[in-house]
N, C-alpha and C positions, 0 to 999 in steps of 0.2 A: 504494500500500500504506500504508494505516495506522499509524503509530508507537504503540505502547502506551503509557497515560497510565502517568507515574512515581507516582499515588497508586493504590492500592489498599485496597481498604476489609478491616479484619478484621471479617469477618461477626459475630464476635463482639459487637462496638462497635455495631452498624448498631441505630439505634435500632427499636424492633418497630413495625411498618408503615410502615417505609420502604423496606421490602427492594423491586427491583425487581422490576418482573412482564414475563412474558413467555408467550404464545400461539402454539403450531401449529398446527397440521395441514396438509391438502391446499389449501390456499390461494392463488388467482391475486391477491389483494389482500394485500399489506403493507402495515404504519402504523406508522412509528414515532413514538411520541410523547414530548415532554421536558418534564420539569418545569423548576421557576425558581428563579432564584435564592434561595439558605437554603431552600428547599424540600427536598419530597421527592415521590417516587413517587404517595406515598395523596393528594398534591394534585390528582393526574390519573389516578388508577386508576382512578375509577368512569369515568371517559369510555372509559379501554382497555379496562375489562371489556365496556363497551357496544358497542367494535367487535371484540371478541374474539365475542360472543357474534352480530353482525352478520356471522361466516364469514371478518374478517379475520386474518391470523397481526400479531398486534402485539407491541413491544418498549418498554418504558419501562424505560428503565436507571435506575439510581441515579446522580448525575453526581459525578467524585470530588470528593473534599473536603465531599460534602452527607451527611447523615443519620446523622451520630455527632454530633459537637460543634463548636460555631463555630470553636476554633481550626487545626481539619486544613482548612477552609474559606483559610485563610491562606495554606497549604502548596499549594494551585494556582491555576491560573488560565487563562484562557479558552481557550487551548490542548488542555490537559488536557480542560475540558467538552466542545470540540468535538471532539476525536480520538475521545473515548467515545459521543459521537451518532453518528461516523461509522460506526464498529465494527458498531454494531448496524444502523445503515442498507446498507454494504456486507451483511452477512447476509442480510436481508430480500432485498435484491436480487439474490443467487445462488437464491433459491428463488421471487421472486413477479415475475409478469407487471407490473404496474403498485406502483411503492412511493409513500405518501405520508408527508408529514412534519408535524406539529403538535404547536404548543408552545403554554404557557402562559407569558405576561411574557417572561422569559428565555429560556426553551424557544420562543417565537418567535423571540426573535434568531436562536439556534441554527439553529432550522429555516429564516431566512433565506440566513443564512451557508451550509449546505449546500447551497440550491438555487442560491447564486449561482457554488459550486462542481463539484456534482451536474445539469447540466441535464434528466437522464434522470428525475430526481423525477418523478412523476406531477400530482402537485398538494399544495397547501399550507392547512392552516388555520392559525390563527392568533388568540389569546386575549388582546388585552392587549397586544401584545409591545411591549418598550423597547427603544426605540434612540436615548434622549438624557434629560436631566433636566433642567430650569429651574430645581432648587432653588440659595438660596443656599448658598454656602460649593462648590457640586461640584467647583469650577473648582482646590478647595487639595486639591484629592484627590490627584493626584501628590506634594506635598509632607508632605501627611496621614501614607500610606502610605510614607515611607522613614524609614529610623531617623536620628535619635534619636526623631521625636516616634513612632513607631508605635511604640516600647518605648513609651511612656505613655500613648497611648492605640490599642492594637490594635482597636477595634472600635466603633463608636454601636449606641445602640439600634433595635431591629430592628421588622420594619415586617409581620412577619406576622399571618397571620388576618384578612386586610381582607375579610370576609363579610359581604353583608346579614342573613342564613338565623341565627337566634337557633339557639345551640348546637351548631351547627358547627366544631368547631377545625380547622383546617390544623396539620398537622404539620413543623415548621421549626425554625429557630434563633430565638432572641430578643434576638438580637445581629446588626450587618453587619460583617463580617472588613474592615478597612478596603484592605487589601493586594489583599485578592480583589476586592471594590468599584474601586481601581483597573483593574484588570484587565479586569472588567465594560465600564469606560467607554471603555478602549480596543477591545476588543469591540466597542462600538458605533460610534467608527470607522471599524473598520474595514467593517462593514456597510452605513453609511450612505453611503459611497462608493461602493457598487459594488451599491446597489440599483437600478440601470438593469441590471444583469446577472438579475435575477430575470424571466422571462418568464413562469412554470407558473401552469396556473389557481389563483387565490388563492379565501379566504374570510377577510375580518378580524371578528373579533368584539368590538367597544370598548363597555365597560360605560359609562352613564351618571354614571356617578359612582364613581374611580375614586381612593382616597386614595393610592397608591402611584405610579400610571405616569400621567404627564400626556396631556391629550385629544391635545398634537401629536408624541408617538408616534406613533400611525394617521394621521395625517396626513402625517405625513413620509413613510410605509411608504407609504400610497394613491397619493402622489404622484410618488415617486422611482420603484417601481417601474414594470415595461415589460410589462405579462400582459396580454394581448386579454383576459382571461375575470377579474375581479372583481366579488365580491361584498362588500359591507359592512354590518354586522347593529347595532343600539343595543340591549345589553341593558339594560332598561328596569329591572330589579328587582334586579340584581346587582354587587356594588363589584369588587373587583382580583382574587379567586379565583373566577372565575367557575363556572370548573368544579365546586365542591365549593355552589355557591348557589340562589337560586332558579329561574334563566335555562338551569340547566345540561341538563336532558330537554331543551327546545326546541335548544340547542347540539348533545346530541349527536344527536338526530334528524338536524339540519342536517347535520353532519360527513356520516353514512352516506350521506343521498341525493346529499351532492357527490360521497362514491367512487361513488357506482353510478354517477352519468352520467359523470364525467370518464371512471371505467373501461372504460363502454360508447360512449362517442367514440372512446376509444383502441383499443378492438378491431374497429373499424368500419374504421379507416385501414389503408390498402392499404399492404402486408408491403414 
C-alpha cells in the first residue's frame, strides 16, 4: 500500500499547463508516464495524448513539489516523487491487463525504480533518463544542501528548455532546488544499485546531443540492466527534451508499436 506524498499541490498555484493529464476508458493497455525533474506534465503531454488517443488509458501526474514555484521543489524529495508514480501506476493496474511505465530524464529514473520494484510492469520506455552526473562540484551537493550554506544559496540556475525545435518552450523552473537536487542524487543511488533487478522489455531513447544528462546515463542503464528484450534508439535531431523536439512523432510512433507487441506477446502466454 502506498503512503501518501506529505506535499500537495493547491491547484490554485499549479502553474496553467502543468496540471496533470489523465485518460480512460475501456482499456487493456495502461501507460503511465512521468515527467523530470523542474518539469512538468506539458513536457510529456503530447506523447500521453498520442497514447491516449492510441486506445491506451494513460496517467501523467504532476510530481509534488513540480509546477508552482522552485521553492515547494525544496519541501520534497525522491520519496515523495516516487510514492506519486506509484499511486497512479497501482491505479492503472487494478483496471489494465498489461501496464507500462515511461519517463523522461527523471521520469526515467522513476520508471526504473518502479520496475525494479513492480516486476509485473509490462514494459519500459525510456527518454534520456539520469542516473548519475560527471559534473564538477556534484560531489558538495550533500554539503551544498544543508544549512547554513543552503540558507544562502537554496538553488543554481536551472537547466530547462534544452530543445533543438526553435520556439519551443518547456514548461519548468528556472532554478534547481538544491535540497531537492540532493535528493535526486540519492535517487540515483539508489537505482543504480539494483538495476540488475530491472528485467521488463526496455526501449532507451538517448539524444545525440544532450546539454543536461550525460551520454553515460544510457550507458550505465544498457549495461547494469538484466531485460532479454532491448532496444536502443540515437535521436539524431533532438537535445534533452526530447519529447517536446524534432525526434518526438518518430519517439512516439516507436513507444505505440512497442505496446502492441510486448502486449501481444503477453496475451499469447499461456494463463
Amino acid at each position: 500500500m502506498s503512503v501518501p506524498s506529505r506535499w500537495e499541490a493547491d491547484v490554485s498555484q499549479v502553474l496553467s499547463g502543468a496540471e496533470p493529464f489523465a485518460h480512460d476508458g475501456p482499456a487493456e493497455v495502461g501507460v503511465l508516464v512521468c515527467h523530470g525533474f523542474t518539469s512538468t506534465p506539458q513536457s510529456v503531454r503530447a506523447w500521453a495524448e498520442h497514447l491516449a488517443a492510441a486506445g491506451c488509458a494513460v496517467r501523467c501526474p504532476l510530481l509534488p513539489g513540480h509546477g508552482t514555484r522552485w521553492q515547494d521543489l525544496n519541501g520534497t524529495g525522491w520519496h515523495d516523487w516516487y510514492r506519486a508514480a506509484e499511486r497512479e501506476l497501482l491505479a492503472l493496474r487494478e483496471r489494465c491487463r498489461s501496464v507500462f511505465v515511461f519517463g523522461q530524464s527523471m521520469g526515467g529514473t522513476l520508471a526504473l525504480r518502479l520496475a525494479q520494484r513492480h516486476p509485473d510492469i509490462a514494459g519500459l520506455v525510456l527518454v534520456n533518463p539520469s542516473v548519475t552526473t560527471r559534473r564538477t562540484g556534484a560531489a558538495l551537493l550533500p554539503l551544498l544542501a544543508r544549512p547554513p550554506l543552503s540558507w544562502v544559496v537554496p538553488s543554481l540556475p536551472g537547466v530547462a528548455g534544452d530543445v533543438a525545435a526553435p520556439g519551443v518552450r518547456e514548461l519548468a523552473y528556472d532554478r534547481m532546488p538544491l535540497r531537492a537536487m540532493a535528493s535526486l542524487r540519492r535517487l540515483w543511488s539508489v537505482v543504480r544499485a539494483e538495476l540488475g533487478e530491472v528485467r521488463q522489455p526496455l526501449v532507451l531513447y538517448r539524444s545525440a546531443v544532450d546539454h543536461v544528462v550525460e551520454p553515460v546515463n544510457a550507458e550505465l542503464v544498457l549495461a547494469g540492466v538484466r531485460s532479454a528484450d532491448v532496444t536502443a534508439h540515437v535521436l539524431a535531431d533532438s537535445f534533452h527534451v526530447a519529447t517536446l523536439d524534432h525526434d518526438a512523432p518518430a519517439l512516439f510512433a516507436g513507444s505505440v508499436e512497442f505496446i502492441h507487441r510486448i502486449h501481444h506477446e503477453r496475451a499469447e502466454e499461456p494463463a
